[in-house]
Steps between C-alpha positions, in 0.01 A plus 500: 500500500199298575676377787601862649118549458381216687757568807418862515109442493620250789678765696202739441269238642715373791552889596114565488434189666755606830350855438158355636672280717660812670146682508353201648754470791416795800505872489682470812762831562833479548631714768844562470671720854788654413776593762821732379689388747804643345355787408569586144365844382126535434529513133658256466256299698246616321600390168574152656170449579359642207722243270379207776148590483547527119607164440296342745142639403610400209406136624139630545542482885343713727839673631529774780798625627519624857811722620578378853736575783705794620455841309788583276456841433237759517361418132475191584159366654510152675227209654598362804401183380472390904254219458523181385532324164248429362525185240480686163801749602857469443818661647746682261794645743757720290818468699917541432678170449731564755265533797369227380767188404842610391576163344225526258597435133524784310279440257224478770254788476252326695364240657144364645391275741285222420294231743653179368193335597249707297777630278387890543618740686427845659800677528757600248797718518706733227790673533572844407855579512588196276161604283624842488851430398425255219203783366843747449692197329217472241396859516133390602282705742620349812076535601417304184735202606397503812161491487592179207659330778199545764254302227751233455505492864099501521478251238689258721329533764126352311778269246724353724877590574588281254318546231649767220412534173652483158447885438341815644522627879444087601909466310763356736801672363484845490881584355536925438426404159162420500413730788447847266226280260196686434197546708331215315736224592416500855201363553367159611406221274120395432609161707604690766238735478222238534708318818499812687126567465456139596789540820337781614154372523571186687735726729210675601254239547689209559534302819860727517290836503600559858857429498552869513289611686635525808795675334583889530777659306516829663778402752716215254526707183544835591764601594859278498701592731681836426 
């Protein structure tokens, strides 16, 4: 017992001491512009970025969504988001596997792209149909797992492509099994927390602060080809 005591006062101590770490780092935001490219219905969207925004404010990030591109439907308001990167945004582009690689494993429900250089990235990319398909398997809302898959996505982008985690949204394997856990099991890990305050500050004053700059979205995201 007096050793459960001593690691748990640890744990308590470690956690406050990342806590301030995080607080310490920047309050820099996090722009996130989203593109539907394949133009899933706007609830469904919604909900997505609700559960994303959920689980990444949840890292005490700064974290603003913008909805870019083409306008879906009537209900649906959009940002051109016609100028340029700027270094604290990210791309999320929600797109079908097929139009996008048809040899894809079909496990995939994502994937990001990531500098190897610097090891972060700015663009990521999730896909709907197989997202959609696996949310009736496990009878989850298909928004829910979607917007699950965009934070993993995000979180790669300031981690690493290959970094994953032992649990939460950072796991590898997401089997249909695990993919209906409870709202509380997807979330990022204090570690991970405190590297993607740290990421994100050097990002955006680091000598690499430019190396979007000169990079607009408006005609490479939005739209694939029909």
């Amino acid at each position: 017992m007096r050793a459960t005591v001593t690691w748990t006062g640890m744990a308590v101590l470690l956690a406050m001491m990342m806590s301030v770490s995080v607080s310490a780092e920047s309050s820099v935001t996090l722009t996130v512009r989203l593109y539907n490219t394949s133009g899933i219905p706007t609830p469904q969207l919604l909900a997505a970025r609700r559960a994303a925004e959920s689980i990444l404010r949840s890292t005490e990030l700064d974290v603003r969504f913008r909805q870019c591109g083409r306008r879906i439907s009537p209900d649906q308001p959009v940002d051109p988001c016609d100028e340029p990167l700027t270094p604290s945004e990210v791309v999320v582009r929600v797109i079908d596997a097929s139009a996008f690689n048809a040899t894809l494993q079909p496990d995939v429900y994502g994937t990001s792209y990531v500098v190897r250089e610097t090891n972060h990235g700015w663009l990521a990319t999730v896909f709907s149909d197989r997202i959609a398909r696996a949310a009736t398997r496990v009878r989850v809302d298909p928004g829910t797992l979607l917007g699950r898959v965009m934070a993993h996505e995000v979180g790669h982008l300031l981690l690493g492509t290959g970094y994953h985690g032992q649990a939460g949204v950072m796991r590898a394997d997401w089997p249909d099994a695990l993919l209906n856990l409870d709202s509380e099991e997807w979330h990022f890990s204090m570690i991970e927390v405190t590297r993607m305050h740290r990421v994100l500050a050097a990002i955006t004053r680091g000598p690499l602060a430019n190396e979007t700059a000169h990079r607009s979205t408006s005609d490479r995201f939005d739209p694939l080809p029909d």
